[in-house]
C-alpha positions in Angstrom: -7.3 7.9 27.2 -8.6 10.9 25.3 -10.8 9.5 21.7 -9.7 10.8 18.2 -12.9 12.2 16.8 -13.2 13.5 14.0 -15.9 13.7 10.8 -15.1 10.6 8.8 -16.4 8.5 5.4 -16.9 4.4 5.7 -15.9 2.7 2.4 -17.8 -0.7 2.1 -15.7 -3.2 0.6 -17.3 -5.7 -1.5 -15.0 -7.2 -2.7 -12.4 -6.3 -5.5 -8.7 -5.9 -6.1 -8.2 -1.9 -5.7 -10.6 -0.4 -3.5 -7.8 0.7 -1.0 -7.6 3.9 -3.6 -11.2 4.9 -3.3 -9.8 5.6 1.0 -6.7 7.4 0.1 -8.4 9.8 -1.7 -11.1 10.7 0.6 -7.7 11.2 2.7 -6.1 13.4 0.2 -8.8 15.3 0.8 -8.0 15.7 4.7 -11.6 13.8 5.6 -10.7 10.3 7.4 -12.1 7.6 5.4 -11.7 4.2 6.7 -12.5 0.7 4.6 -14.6 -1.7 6.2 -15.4 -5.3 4.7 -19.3 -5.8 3.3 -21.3 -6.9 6.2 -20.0 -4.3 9.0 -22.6 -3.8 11.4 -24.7 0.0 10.0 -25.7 0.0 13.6 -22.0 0.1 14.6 -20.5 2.4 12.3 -23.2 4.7 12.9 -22.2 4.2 16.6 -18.9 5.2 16.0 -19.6 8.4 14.1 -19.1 7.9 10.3 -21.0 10.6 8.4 -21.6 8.5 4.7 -20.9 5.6 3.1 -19.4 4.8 -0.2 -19.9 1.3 -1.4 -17.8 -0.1 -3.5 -16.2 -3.3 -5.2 -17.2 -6.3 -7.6 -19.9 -8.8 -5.7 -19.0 -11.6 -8.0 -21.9 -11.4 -11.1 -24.3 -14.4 -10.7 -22.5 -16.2 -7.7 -23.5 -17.3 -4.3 -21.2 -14.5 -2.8 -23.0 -12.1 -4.9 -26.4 -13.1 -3.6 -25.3 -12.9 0.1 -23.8 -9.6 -0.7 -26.6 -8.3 -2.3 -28.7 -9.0 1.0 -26.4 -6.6 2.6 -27.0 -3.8 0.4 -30.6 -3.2 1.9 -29.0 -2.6 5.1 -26.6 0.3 3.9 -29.1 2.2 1.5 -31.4 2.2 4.5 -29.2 4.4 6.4 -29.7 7.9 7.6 -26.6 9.5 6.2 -25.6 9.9 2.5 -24.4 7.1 0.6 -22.8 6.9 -3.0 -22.6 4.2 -4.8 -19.3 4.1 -7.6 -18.1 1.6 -10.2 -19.5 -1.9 -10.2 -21.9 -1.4 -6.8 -23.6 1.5 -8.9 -25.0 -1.4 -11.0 -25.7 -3.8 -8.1 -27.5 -0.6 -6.2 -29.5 0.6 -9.6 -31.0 -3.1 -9.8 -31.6 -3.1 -6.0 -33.8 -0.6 -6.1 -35.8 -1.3 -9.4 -34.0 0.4 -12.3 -32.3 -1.2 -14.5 -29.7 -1.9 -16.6 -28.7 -1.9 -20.2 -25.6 -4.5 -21.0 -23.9 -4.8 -24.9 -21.4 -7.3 -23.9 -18.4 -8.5 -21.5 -17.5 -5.9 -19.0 -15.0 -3.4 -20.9 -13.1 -1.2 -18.8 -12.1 2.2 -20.5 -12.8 6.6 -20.7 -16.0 8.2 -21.8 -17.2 11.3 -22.2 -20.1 12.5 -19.8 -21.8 15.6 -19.4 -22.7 16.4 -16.0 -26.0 18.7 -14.4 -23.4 20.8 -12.5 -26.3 22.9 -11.2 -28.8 20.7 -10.5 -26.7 18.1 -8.3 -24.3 18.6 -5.7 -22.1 15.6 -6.8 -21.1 17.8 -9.5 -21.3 21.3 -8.3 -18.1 23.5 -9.5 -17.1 21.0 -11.9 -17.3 21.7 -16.0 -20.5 20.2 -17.6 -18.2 18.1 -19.8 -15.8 15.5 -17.9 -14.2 12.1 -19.0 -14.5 9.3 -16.4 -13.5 5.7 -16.3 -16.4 3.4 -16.7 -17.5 0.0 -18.0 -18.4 0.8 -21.5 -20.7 -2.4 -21.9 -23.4 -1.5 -19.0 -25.0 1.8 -18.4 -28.3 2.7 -16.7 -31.6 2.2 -18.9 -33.9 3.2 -16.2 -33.5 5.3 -12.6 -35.2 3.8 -9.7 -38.1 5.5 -9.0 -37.8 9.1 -6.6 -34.6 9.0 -8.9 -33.4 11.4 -11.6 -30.5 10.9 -13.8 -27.3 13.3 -13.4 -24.8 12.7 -16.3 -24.9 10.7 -19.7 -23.0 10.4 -22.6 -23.4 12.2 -26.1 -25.4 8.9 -27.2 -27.8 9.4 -24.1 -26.3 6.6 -21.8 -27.2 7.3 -18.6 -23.9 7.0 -15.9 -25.2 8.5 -12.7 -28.2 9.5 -10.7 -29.7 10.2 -7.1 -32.3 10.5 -4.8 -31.4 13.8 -2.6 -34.7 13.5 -0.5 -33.0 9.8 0.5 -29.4 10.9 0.1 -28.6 8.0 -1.9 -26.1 8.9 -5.0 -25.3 6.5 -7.8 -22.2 6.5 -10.3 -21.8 3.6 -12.5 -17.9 5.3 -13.4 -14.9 5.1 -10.9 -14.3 8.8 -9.6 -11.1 7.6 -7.6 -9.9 6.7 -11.0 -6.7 8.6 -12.4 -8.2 8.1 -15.6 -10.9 10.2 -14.4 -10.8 13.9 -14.6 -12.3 16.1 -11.8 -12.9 12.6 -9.7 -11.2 13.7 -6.6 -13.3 16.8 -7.1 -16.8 14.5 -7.1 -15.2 12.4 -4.4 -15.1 16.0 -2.1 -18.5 17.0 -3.0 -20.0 14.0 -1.7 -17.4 14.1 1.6 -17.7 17.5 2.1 -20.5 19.0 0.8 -23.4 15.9 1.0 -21.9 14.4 4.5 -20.6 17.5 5.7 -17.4 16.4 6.7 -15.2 19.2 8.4 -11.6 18.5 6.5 -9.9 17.5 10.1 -7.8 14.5 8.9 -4.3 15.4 9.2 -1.3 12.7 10.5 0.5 15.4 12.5 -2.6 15.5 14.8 -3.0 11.7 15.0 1.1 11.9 15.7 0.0 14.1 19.1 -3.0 11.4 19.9 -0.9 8.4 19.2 1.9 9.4 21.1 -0.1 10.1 24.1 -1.9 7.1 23.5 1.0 4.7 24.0 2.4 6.4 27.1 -1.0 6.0 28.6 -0.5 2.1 27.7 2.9 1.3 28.4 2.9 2.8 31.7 6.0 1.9 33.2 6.4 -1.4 31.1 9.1 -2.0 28.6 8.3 -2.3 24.6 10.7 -3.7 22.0 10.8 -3.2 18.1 11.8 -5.1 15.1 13.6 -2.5 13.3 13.9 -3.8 9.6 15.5 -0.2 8.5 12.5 0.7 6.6 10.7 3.7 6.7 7.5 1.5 9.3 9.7 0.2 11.5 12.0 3.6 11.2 8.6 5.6 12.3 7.5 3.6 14.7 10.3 3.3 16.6 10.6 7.2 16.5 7.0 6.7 17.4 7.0 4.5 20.4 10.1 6.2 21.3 9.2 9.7 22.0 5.8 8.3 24.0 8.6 6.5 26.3 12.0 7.0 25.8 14.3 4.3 26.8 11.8 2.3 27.7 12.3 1.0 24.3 14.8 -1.8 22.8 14.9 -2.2 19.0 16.5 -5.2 17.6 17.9 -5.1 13.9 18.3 -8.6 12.5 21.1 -8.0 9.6 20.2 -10.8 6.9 22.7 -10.2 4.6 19.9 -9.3 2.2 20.0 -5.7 2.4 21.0 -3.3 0.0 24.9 -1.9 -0.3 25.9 -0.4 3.1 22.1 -0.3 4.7 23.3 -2.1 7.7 25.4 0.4 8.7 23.2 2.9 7.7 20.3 1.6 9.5 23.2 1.7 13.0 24.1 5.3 12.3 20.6 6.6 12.5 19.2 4.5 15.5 22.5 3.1 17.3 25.0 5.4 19.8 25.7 8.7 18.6 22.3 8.9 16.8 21.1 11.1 19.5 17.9 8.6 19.7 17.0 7.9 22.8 16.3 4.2 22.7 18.6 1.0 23.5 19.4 -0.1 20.3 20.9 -3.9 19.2 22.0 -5.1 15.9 22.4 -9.1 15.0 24.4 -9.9 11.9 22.6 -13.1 10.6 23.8 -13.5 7.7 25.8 -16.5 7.3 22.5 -17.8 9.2 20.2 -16.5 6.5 22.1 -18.0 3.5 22.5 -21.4 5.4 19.0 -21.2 5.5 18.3 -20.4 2.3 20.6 -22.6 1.0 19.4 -25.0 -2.3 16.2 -23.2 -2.1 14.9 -21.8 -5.5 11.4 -21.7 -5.5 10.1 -18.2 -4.5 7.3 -19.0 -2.0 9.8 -21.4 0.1 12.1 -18.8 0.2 9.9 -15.7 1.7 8.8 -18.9 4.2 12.3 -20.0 5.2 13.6 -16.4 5.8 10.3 -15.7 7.4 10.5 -18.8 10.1 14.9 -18.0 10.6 13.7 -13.9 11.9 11.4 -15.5 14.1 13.9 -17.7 16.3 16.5 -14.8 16.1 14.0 -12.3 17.1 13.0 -14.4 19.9 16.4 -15.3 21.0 16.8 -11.7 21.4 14.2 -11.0 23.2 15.1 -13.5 25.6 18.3 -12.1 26.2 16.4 -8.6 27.0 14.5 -9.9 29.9 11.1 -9.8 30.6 9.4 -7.1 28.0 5.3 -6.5 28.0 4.7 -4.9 24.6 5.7 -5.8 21.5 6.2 -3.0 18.7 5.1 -3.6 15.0 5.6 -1.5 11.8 2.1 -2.7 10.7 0.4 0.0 8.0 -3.2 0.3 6.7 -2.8 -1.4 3.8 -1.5 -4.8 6.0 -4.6 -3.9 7.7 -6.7 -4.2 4.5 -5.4 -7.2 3.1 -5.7 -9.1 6.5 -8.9 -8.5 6.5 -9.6 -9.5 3.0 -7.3 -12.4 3.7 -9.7 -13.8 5.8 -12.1 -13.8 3.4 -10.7 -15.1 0.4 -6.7 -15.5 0.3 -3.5 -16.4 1.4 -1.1 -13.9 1.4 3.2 -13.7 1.2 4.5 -14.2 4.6 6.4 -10.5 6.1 8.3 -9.8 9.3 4.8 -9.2 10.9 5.6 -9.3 15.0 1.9 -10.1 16.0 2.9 -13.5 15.2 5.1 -13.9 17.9 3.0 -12.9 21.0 1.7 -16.8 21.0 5.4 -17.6 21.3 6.4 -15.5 23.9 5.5 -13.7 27.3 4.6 -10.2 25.7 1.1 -8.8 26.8 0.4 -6.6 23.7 1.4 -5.8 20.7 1.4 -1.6 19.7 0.7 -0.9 16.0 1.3 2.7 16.0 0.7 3.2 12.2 -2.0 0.7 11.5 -4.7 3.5 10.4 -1.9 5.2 8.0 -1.3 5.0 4.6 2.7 4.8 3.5 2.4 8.5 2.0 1.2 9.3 5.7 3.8 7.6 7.5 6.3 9.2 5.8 5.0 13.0 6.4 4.7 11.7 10.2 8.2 10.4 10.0 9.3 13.8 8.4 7.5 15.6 11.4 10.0 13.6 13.9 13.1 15.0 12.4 13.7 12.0 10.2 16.5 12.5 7.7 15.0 13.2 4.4 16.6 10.2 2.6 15.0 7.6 5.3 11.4 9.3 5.1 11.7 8.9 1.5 13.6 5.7 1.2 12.0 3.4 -1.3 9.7 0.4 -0.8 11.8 -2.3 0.2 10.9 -5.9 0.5 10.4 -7.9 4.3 12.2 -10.7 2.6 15.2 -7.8 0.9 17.4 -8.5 -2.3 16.1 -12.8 -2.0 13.0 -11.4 -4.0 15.4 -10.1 -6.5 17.2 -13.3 -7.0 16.0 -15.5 -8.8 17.1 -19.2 -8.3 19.0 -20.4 -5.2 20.3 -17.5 -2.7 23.9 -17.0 -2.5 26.8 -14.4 -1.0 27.9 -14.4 -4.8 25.0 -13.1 -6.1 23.4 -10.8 -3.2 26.9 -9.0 -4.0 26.6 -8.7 -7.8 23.0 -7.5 -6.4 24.2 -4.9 -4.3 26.5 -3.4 -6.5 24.7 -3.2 -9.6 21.9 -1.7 -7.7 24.3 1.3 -6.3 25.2 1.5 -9.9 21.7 1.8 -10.9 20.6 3.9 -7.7 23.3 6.8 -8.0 23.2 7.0 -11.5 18.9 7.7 -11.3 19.9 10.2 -8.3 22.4 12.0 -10.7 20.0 12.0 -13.5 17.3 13.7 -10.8 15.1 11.2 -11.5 14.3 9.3 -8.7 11.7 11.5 -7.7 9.9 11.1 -10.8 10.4 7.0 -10.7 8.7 6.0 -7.9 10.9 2.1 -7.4 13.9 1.7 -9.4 16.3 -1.2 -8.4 18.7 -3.8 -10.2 17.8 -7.4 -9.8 19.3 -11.0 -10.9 17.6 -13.7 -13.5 18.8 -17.1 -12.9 20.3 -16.9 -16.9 23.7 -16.8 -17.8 25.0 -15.8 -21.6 27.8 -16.1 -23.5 29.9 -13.0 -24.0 33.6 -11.5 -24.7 35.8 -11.2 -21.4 39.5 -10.2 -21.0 40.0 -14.5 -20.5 38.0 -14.8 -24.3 34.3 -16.1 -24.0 32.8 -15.7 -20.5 29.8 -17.8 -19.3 28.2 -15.0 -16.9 25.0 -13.7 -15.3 22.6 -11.3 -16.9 21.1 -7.9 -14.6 17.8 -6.8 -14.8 16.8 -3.2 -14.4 13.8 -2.5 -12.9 12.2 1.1 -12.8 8.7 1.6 -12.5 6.1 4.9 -11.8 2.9 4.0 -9.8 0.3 6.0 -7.8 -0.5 2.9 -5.4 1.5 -0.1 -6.1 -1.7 -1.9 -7.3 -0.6 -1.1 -11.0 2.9 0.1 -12.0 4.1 1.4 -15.6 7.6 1.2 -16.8 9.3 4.7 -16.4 10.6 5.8 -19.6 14.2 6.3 -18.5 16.4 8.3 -20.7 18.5 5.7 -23.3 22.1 7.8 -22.6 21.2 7.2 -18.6 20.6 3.6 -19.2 23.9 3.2 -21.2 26.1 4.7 -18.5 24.3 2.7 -16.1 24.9 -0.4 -18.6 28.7 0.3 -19.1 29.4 1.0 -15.5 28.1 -2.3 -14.1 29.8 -3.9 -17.1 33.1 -2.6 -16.1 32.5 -2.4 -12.4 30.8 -5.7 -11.6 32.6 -8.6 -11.7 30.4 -12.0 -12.8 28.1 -9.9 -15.3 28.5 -9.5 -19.4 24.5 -8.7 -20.0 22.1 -6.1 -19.0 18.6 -5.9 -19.3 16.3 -3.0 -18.6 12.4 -4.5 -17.5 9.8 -2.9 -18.8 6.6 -5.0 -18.0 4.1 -3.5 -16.3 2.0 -4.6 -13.7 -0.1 -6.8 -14.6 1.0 -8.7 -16.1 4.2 -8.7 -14.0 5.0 -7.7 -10.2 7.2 -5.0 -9.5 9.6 -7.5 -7.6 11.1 -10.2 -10.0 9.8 -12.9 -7.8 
């Protein structure tokens, strides 16, 4: 099996809530970058070829975990290849190595204007000598470690950044991945490109060719079979696994009844006969199964774990029925990756339609993950590169557990269908507009309230939709799109006069935090 190498940046995860960004940058840039949890073996990633380091994260201030981390950051500053240190690790890093720091308060998040030594440093080569950069306005640098020299301040003389080029160690106590920050990508390629010397290599079509080749070397002459949920993973993995080994491949479809309007047998017309995939393709209509299950259940978590444990049995019945099948096929992404692995650090996490669970259940050998090192934007230029319709490379984030996140209260036929149809409503109307690819999720959801209002019978007791349209960069934090008022009325009045069982409609427009982007 031939290796993928390439140049490539390890980002040390301390610990911290949106460090995933800090990779997908380094990625926008077409250098891999690749996020590894505090306490990776330095000998190991060495070993594998990684060409800097950015560390990362929050330690936890005056903790246990903080101390323990802190041990680790002698390891990674003794290193041999460059390492920048961004956000709260700059402070961690500046005290680790004798400066110090100067605090006026609780941590405060916000912009500041810096002015940079564009000639002196190569962090900020070819970028204007005055920038504004997310920092935390409370804490800034009083002294440099020594064989240090400062970089950037502010206008008051706070010090932000400074290095060590003999060492090729590079602090910024500001968050360069940050949209708030201007010209961060910018710093974030200097370092990559310029300190590490990272040829630019990283593109998915090429790890298409090597993962494709990949599983064909692995399968052999075995058989695989996918869960094929309809959404854009499974959709590219299946595509995926497929080309590497044709009809060698069986995707199942379990039908919940939780989809949206008409998926089903949109899902069937690009994978089942007369698709022109060459792949055996089932589909299992579950459900009257599915809302049996779900049946009295109104608490959220219970829900994602009862439709969770009912996909499990049906997807092993199916299997049975296939026959004997060695490898298991998985619409796993990076991010899954990443929040495994902080999983098993520090949280549970919501249950998903995640395959690997069955192989303890069953007789498979393996399980392939063919997009487990991609990001979602990735997946869905890889997917365009397999001919994938437009609309499916593109479709929205969709829940594992469908429209039951969107309903709140009990799950029933009733309301999955006043679900469906205002979402259309909604869906079209955005599409018409041309908005949808300026809103990045829009969808219609159900509260558990009915109102009082006027029907054709006199006063109606009915339910009340929720629209939900939100623009986000990486799902971590979402705003609520300003949609235009005469769209939102026409959307209003058709669901009005179109679904039956509704007299009120709301339009959402919480961000995130405080509120998820699903309703529950």
């Amino acid at each position: 099996m031939k290796s993928f190498q390439i140049d490539k940046i390890a980002v040390i995860d301390f610990g911290g809530p949106y460090n995933d960004l800090v990779v997908r940058r380094i990625r926008e840039l077409n250098v891999y970058g690749k996020i590894f949890m505090a306490g990776r073996s330095v000998s190991d990633l060495l070993s594998d070829g990684y060409n800097g380091f950015i560390l990362t994260g929050i330690p936890g201030h005056g903790s246990e975990t903080e101390m323990k981390m802190l041990d680790l950051l002698q390891e990674y500053l003794a290193v041999e290849v460059p390492v920048l240190a961004i956000g709260e690790m700059a402070a961690s890093v500046t005290t680790a190595l004798g400066g110090s720091l100067e605090r006026s308060g609780e941590p405060d998040l916000g912009r500041v204007e810096i002015y940079t030594d564009k000639t002196g440093s190569k962090l900020f080569q070819s970028i204007p000598s005055v920038m504004l950069c997310q920092a935390d306005l409370s804490c800034s640098i009083l002294s440099v470690p020594e064989g240090f020299r400062a970089t950037s301040e502010t206008l008051s003389g706070r010090i932000l950044s400074c290095e060590n080029k003999e060492k090729g160690l590079y602090i910024a106590h500001f968050h360069p991945e940050s949209f708030d920050t201007t010209f961060g990508v910018e710093i974030l390629k200097n370092f990559a490109v310029e300190i590490c010397k990272c040829e630019m290599q990283w593109k998915p079509a090429a790890f298409e060719e090597y993962i494709t080749e990949q599983i064909r070397e692995q399968v052999g002459d075995g058989k695989a079979l996918c869960a094929l949920s309809g959404g854009v993973d499974s959709a590219v993995s299946a595509r995926l696994v497929s080309k590497a080994i044709g009809r060698q491949l069986t995707c199942v479809f379990v039908d919940t009844g939780l989809l949206r309007k008409g998926e089903g047998d949109s899902v069937e017309e690009l994978f089942g006969e007369g698709s022109g995939e060459d792949l055996n393709f089932v589909r299992v209509n579950a459900g009257e199964r599915f809302f049996k299950a779900l049946k009295g259940i109104t608490d959220p978590w219970k829900k994602r774990l009862a439709i969770e444990s009912l996909f499990q049995e049906i997807f092993r019945e199916e299997a049975e029925k296939i026959g004997q099948v060695d490898y298991l096929v998985e619409g796993t992404i990076y991010p899954d990756v990443i929040e495994k692995q902080r999983t098993q650090a520090f949280a549970a996490v919501h249950p998903r339609h995640n395959v690997r669970q069955y192989v303890d259940m069953t007789k498979f050998r393996e399980v392939i993950s063919p997009l487990d090192r991609l990001f979602k934007s990735e997946v869905r230029k890889v997917g365009m590169d397999l001919g994938m319709p437009k609309e499916s490379a593109m479709r929205q984030k969709f829940p594992s557990a469908g429209l039951a996140v969107r309903i709140a209260g009990e799950v029933t036929p009733e309301k999955v269908r006043i679900v469906q149809e205002a979402d259309a409503i909604f869906r079209a109307e955005v599409e018409r507009a041309r908005l949808d690819r300026e809103v990045t999720q829009y969808f219609a959801a159900l509260t558990d309230t009915k109102t009082v209002g006027t029907g054709n019978k006199g006063q109606a007791y009915e339910y009340a939709v929720a629209l939900r349209a939100v623009t986000t960069p990486d799902y971590i934090t979402a705003k609520p799109a300003e949609l235009p008022y005469k769209m939102l009325g026409k959307v209003v009045d058709r669901i009005l006069d179109e679904v039956p069982n509704v007299n009120r409609v709301f339009y959402d427009v919480t961000g995130k935090p405080p509120a998820n982007i699903e309703l529950v």
